[in-house]
C-alpha positions in Angstrom: 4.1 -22.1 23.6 5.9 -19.7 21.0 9.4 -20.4 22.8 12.8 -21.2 21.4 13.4 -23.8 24.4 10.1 -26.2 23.6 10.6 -25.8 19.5 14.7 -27.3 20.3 13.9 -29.9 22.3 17.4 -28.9 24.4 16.0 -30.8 27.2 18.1 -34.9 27.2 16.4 -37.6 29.5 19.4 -37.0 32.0 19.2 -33.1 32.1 15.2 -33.9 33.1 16.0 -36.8 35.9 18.3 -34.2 37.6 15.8 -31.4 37.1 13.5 -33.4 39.0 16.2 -34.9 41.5 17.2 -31.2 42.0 13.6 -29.5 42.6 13.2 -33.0 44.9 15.9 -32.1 46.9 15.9 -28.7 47.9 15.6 -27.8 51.5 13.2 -30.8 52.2 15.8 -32.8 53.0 17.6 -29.8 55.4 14.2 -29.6 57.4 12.1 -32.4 56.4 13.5 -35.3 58.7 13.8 -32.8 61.9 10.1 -32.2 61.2 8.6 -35.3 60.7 10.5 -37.0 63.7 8.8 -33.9 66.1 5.5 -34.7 64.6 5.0 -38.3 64.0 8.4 -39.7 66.3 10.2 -43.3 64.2 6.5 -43.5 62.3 7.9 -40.7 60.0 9.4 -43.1 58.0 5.9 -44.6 57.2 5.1 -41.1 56.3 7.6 -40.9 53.5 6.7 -43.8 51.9 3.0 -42.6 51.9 4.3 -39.4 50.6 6.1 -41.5 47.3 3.2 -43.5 47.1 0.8 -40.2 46.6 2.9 -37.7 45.0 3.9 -41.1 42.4 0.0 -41.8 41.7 -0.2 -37.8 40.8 2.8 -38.0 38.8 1.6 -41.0 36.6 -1.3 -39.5 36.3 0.3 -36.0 35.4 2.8 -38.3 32.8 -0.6 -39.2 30.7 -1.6 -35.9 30.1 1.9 -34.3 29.9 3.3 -36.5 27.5 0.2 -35.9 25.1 0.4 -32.3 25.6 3.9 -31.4 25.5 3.9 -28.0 26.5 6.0 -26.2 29.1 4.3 -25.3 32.0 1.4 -27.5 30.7 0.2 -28.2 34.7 -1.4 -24.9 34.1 -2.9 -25.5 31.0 -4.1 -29.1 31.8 -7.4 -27.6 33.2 -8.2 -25.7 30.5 -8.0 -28.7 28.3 -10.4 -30.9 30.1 -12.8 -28.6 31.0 -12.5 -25.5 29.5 -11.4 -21.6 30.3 -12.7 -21.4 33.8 -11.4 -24.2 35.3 -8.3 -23.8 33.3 -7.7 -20.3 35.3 -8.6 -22.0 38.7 -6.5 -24.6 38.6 -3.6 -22.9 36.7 -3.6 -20.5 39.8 -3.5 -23.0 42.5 -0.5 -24.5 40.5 1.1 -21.0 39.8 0.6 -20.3 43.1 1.8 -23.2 44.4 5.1 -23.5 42.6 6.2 -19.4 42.6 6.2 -20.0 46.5 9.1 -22.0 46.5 11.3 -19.5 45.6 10.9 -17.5 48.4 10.8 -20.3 50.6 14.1 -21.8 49.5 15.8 -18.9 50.1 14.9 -18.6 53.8 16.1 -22.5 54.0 19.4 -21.2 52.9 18.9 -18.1 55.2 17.9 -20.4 58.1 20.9 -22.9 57.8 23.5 -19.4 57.8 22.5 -18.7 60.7 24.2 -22.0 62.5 27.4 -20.2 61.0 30.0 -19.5 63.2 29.9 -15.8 62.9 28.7 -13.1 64.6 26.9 -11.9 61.7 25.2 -14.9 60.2 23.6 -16.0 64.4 22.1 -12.8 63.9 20.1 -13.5 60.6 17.2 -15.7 62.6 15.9 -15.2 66.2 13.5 -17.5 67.9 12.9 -19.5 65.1 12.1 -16.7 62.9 14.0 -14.0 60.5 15.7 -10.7 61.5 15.4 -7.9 59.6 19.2 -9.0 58.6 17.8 -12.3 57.9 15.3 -10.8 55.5 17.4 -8.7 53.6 19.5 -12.1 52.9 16.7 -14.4 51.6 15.6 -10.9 49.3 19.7 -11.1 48.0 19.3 -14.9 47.4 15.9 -14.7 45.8 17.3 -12.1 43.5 20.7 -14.3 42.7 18.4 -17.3 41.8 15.8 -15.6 39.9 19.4 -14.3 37.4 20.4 -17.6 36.7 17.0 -18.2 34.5 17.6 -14.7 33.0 18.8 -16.3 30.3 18.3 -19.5 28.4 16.8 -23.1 29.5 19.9 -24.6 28.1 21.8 -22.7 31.2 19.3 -24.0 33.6 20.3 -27.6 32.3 23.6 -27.1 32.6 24.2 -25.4 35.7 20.9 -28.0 37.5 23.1 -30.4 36.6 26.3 -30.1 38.2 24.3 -28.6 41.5 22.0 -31.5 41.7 25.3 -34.1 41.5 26.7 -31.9 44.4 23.7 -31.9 46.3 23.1 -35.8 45.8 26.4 -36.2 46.9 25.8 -34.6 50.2 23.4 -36.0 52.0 24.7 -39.7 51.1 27.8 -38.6 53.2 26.1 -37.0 55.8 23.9 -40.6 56.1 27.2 -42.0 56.5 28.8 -39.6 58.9 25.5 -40.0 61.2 25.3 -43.4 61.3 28.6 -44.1 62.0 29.2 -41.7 64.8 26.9 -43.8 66.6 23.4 -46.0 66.4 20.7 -46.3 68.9 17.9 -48.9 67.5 16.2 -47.9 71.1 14.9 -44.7 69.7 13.0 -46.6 67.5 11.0 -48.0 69.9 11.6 -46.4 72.8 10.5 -42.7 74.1 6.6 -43.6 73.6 7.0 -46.0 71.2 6.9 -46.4 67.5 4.1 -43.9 66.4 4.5 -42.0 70.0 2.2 -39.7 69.0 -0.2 -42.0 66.9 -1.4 -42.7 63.3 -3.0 -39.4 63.0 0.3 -37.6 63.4 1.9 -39.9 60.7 -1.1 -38.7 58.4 -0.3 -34.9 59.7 3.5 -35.1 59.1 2.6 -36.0 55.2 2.0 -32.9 54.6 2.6 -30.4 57.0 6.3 -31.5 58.2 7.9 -30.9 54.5 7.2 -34.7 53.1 4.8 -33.8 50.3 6.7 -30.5 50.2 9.9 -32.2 49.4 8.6 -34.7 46.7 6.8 -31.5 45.1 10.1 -31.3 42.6 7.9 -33.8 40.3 6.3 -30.6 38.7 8.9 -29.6 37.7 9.8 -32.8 35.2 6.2 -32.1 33.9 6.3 -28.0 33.3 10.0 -28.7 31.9 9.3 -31.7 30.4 7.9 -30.5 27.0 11.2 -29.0 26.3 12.9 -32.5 26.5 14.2 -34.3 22.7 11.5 -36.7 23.1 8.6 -35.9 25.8 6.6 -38.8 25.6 9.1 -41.0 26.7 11.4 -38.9 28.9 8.3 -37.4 31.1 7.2 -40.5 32.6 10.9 -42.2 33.0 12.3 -39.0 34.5 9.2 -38.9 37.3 10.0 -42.4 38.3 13.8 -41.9 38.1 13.5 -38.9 40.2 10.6 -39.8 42.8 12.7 -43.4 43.4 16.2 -41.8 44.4 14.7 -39.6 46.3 12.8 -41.6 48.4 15.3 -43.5 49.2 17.6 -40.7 49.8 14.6 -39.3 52.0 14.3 -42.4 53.5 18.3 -43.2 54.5 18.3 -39.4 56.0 15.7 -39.9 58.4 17.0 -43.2 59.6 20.3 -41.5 60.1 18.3 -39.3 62.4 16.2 -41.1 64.3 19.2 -43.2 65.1 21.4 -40.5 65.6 20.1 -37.9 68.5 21.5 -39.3 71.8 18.9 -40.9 74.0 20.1 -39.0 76.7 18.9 -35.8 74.6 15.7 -37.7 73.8 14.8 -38.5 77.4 15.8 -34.6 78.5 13.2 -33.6 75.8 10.5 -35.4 77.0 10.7 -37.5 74.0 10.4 -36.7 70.0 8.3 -33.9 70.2 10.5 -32.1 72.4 13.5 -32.4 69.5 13.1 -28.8 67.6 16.3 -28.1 66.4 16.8 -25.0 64.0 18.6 -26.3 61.8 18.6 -30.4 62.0 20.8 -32.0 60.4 23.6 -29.0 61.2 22.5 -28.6 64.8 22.6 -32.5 65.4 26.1 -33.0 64.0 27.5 -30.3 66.3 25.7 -32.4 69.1 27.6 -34.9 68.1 31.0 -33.1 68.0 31.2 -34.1 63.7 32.1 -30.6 62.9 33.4 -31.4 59.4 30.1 -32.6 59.1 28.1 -29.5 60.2 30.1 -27.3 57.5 29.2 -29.8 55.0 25.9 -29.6 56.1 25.9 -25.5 56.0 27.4 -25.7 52.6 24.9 -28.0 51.3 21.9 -25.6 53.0 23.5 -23.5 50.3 23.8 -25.4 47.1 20.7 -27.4 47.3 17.7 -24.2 48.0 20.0 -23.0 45.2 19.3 -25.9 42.8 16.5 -26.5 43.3 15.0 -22.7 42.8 16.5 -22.7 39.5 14.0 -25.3 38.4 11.3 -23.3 41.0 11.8 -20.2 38.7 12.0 -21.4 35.3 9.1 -23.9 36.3 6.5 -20.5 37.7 7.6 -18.6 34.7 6.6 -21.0 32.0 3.5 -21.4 34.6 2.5 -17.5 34.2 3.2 -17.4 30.3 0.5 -20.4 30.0 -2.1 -18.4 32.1 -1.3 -15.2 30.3 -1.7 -17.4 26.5 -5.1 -18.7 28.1 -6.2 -14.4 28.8 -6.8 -14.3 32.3 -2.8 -13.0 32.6 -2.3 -10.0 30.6 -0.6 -11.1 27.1 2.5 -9.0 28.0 3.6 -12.1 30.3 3.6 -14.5 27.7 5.9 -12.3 25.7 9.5 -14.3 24.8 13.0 -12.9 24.8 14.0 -13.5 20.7 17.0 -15.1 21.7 16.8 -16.5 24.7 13.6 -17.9 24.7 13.0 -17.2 28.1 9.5 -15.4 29.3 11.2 -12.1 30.9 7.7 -10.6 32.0 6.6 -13.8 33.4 10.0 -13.9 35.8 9.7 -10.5 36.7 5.9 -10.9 37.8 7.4 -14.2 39.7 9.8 -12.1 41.7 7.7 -9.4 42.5 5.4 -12.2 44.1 8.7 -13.6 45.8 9.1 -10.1 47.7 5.4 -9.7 48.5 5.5 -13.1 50.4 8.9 -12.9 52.0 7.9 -9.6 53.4 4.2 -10.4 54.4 4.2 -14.3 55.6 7.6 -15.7 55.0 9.3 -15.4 58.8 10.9 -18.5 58.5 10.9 -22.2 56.8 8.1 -23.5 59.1 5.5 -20.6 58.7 5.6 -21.0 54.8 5.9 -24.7 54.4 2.6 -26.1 55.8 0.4 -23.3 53.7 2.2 -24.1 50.6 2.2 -27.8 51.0 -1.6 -27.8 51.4 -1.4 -25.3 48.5 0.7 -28.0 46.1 -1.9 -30.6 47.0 -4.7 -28.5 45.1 -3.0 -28.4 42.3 -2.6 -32.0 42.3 -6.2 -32.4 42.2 -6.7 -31.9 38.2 -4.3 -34.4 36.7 -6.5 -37.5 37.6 -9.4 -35.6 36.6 -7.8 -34.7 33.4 -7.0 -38.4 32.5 -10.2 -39.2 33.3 -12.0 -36.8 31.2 -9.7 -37.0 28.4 -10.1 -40.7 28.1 -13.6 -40.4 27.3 -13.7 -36.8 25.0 -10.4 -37.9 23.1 -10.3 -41.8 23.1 -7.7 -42.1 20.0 -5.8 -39.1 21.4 -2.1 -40.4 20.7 -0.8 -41.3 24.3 3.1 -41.9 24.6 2.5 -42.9 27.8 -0.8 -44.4 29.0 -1.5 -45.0 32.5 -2.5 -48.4 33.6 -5.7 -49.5 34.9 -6.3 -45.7 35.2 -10.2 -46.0 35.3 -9.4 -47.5 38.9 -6.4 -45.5 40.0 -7.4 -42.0 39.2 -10.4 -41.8 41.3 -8.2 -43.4 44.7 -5.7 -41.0 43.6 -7.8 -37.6 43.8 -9.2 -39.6 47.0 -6.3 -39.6 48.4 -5.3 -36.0 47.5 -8.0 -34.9 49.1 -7.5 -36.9 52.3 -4.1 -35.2 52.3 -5.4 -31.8 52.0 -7.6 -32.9 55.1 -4.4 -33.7 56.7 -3.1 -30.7 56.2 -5.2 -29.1 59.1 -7.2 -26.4 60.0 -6.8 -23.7 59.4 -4.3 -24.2 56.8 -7.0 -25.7 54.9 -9.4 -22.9 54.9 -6.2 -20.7 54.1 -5.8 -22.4 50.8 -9.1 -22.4 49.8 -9.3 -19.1 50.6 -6.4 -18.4 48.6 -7.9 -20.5 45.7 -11.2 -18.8 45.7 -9.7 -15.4 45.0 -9.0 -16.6 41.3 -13.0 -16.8 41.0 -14.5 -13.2 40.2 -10.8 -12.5 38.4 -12.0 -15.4 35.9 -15.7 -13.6 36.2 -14.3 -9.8 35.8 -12.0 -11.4 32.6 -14.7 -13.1 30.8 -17.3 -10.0 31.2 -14.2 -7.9 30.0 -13.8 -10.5 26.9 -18.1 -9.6 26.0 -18.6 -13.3 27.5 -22.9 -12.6 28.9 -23.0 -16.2 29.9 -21.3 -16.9 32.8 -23.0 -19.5 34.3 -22.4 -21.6 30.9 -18.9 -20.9 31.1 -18.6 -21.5 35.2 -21.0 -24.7 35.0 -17.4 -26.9 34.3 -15.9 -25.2 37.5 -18.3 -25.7 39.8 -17.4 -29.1 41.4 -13.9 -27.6 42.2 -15.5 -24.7 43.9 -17.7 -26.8 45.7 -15.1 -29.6 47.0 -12.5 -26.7 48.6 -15.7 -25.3 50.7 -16.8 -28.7 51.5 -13.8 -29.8 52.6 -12.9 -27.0 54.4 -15.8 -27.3 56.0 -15.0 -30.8 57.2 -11.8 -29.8 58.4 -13.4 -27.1 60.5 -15.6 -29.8 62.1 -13.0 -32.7 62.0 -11.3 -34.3 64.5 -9.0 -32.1 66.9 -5.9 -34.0 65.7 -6.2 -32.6 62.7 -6.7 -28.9 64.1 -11.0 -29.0 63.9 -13.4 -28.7 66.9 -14.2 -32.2 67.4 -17.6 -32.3 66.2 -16.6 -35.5 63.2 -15.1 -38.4 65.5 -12.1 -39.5 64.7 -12.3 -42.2 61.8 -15.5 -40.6 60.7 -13.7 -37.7 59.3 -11.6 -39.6 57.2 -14.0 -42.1 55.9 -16.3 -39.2 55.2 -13.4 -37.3 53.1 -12.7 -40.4 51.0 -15.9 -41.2 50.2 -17.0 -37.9 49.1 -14.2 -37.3 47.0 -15.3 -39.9 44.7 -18.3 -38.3 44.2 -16.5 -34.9 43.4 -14.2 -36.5 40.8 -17.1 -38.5 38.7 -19.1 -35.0 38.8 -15.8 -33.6 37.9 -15.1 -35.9 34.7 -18.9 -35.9 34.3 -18.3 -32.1 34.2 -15.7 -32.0 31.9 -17.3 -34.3 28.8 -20.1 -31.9 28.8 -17.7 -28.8 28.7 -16.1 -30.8 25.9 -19.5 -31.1 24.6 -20.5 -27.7 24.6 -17.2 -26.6 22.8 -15.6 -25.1 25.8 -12.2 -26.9 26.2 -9.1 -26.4 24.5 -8.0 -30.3 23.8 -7.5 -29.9 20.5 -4.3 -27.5 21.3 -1.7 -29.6 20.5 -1.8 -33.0 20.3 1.3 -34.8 20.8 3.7 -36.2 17.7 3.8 -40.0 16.6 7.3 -41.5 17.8 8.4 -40.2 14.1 7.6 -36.9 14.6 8.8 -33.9 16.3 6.6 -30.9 17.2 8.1 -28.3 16.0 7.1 -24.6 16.0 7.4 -22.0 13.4 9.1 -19.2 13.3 7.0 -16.3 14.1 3.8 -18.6 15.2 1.6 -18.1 18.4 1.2 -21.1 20.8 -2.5 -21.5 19.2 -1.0 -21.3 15.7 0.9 -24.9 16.3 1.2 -27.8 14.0 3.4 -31.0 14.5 5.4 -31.3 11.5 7.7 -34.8 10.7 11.3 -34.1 10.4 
């Protein structure tokens, strides 16, 4: 990409770890332990450690790729590598979309928490759970402040990420402490229905519609910002694991600091867990408790940390946008670069207008947005195994910095279990997404006709299995089990086994799929290949992103 960030290599191993940590925490951890706990009671914690275990298998398997094709905003680009332009524009939507909806969606977190303010004007920003017209006008204001503070330069981003994301980590670990001291009950983790009071299918749900996969999200951005780091191939895959391990247990310390925390007096007047719907958890729990200092710590934190983490959110979309605009199916203005800033000015401007269009259409509050664009996240998950797996047999002595372990075994569990978690996600949020997905298809048909490309079904014949598995699934999810918001028709179990097992047959098709597109001359995996350790890639001035070429220094 033909930007003065990525030919610098700004990016240091520490600036990338709190990139990550910053995008991890945003306002997951404000909502994301209130939610779980209503949907899955004590068992949430199982559900975060299921959500580190998944989002970590995608992100190994995004590190492989990534480090070999150090490009930012490569998650877009990954499918047109491995299986050519189609699939390339598919999936680089479902990513796009994916990650430009977190800017809006911070920015009502920060909204939402204002409104436990003790002022007259701030109560009046959100009202039965959802935002005013006052409340609206203040997530477009911080939508707008956060999108300015990319304006610029990457280097600002890594600065000012920084010094947030130490702020941010700092705030939570007191509020743990604060919490836990004020008072412990170990009986609410057993008692109010139990454990799992709901059962194991709730534990599954609260994955990824209570803010869990949602929260651990801030991986992508470590891989779309990674190729601007000094030395990708090792600071990609360290930076995921640094990032994903602090904050699980961060994640993990903050909803034991919960659970133990709500009075079981409060538990018992609720009718147990799912009766606990506070508005703004952590802030509205520590007024309970009469810690004050601790609710304006709280409010200041709903602040900072949306804040943080959007400025990876929109410097993460933007590089997003410039790689599907490189590719065609975005008009080439997008990809155009500021001369001295290096920033893609077109590509942030179509970001924000997409930020107003959804806070104006769908984004009423926190809740409304996060289930819809968790499910969303977790199809763009779905082409990073594939991608290792085709890419292992089309380019076999394709230098690798880092190279995933036993990967011929892990990749195919790993887009197993992503689609399992898309499954979880429930109907109709499900059909939503795919819906969503399936509008990128006749724009990739109407682009290629435009380009004098008479063959479609040649160039569509690498997409196909993606196409198919979204209506499939969403199909089983329509018929699935009722906990899981289908009709009943697949009994419980059933379901499940039957979404597993059928995934594996949609990821060999898919690598299957993607050596013949490799075959027939389709993909683009000869784009940039990544530099021996001695190396740097470096681009020239005045080249295009296709005009490339690693040069030693």
């Amino acid at each position: 990409m033909d930007m003065s960030a990525a030919s610098t290599k700004n990016l240091s191993l520490f600036a990338l770890i709190m990139i990550g940590l910053g995008s991890i925490f945003g306002s997951g951890w404000l909502f994301g332990a209130g939610q779980a706990a209503q949907v899955a009671g004590p068992a949430a914690l199982v559900a975060w450690v299921i959500g580190a275990v998944f989002i970590g298998m995608i992100a190994m398997s995004y590190a492989e790729v990534g480090a070999a094709y150090p490009l930012p905003g490569a998650m877009a680009r990954f499918g047109s590598i491995s299986h050519g332009p189609v699939l390339g524009f598919v999936s680089g939507w479902a990513v796009w979309i994916g990650v430009a909806s977190l800017i809006p969606i911070e920015s009502i977190a920060g909204t939402q928490y204002m409104s436990s303010w003790n002022y007259d004007w701030a109560r009046g920003l959100v009202s039965d759970g959802s935002l005013t017209a006052s409340g609206m006008a203040m997530a477009l204001f911080l939508t707008f402040v956060l999108w300015f503070a990319c304006y610029w330069s990457v280097a600002l981003l890594a600065r000012a990420n920084t010094v947030l994301t130490l702020v941010k980590f700092a705030i939570p670990v007191l509020v743990v402490a604060a919490l836990i001291a004020s008072g412990f009950h170990p009986g609410n983790f057993t008692g109010h229905g139990g454990f799992a009071p709901n059962g194991w299918s709730a534990v599954m749900t609260a994955v990824t519609t209570s803010g869990v996969v949602f929260a651990f999200n801030g991986f992508q951005a470590v891989v779309n910002l990674g190729g601007a780091a000094r030395n990708p191939g090792r600071a990609i895959p360290l930076a995921l694991v640094g990032a994903l391990s602090l904050g699980l247990v961060i994640y993990l310390a903050l909803q034991v600091a919960f659970l133990g925390s709500v009075p079981p007096e409060k538990l018992a007047a609720a009718g147990g867990w799912h009766g606990i719907n506070f508005a703004s958890p952590f802030a509205d729990l520590a007024k309970l408790l009469m810690l004050h200092w601790v609710a304006t710590l709280v409010q200041f934190g709903a602040f900072i940390s949306p804040c943080g983490a959007n400025i990876a959110n929109v410097a993460s979309a933007s590089y997003l946008a410039q790689n599907l605009a490189e590719t065609g199916f975005f008009p080439k203005k997008i990809a155009e670069v500021h001369p001295r800033y290096g920033t893609a000015r077109p590509a942030m401007w179509l970001n924000l207008g997409f930020s107003v269009l959804l806070l104006l259409t769908i984004g009423h509050s926190w809740e409304a947005l996060a289930s819809v664009v968790s499910a969303a996240m977790v199809v763009s998950y779905l082409i990073g195994p594939v991608a290792v797996g085709v890419l292992r047999r089309t380019k076999p002595d394709l230098p690798r910095p880092f190279r995933l372990p036993a990967a011929s075994v892990l990749c195919p569990i790993t887009f197993a279990f992503a689609a399992c978690a898309l499954y979880w996600s429930k109907w109709p949020n499900t059909g939503k997404v795919t819906l969503l997905v399936m509008v990128s298809v006749p724009i990739a048909a109407l682009v290629l006709r435009r380009r004098g490309e008479r063959n479609l079904s040649r160039q569509f014949a690498a997409a196909w299995w993606m196409i198919g598995f979204l209506l499939w699934l969403s199909t089983l999810s329509a018929l699935g089990g009722k906990e899981f918001g289908g009709i009943g028709v697949l009994p419980g179990g059933v379901d499940i086994a039957l979404v597993g097992v059928s995934a594996l047959g949609f990821y060999f098709w898919a690598v299957r799929a993607g050596v013949q597109a490799d075959r027939a001359g389709l993909t683009d995996s000869d784009l940039t290949l990544a530099p021996e350790p001695e190396a740097e890639l470096t681009v020239l001035p005045g080249q295009r992103s296709g005009e490339r070429e690693a040069v030693v220094s």
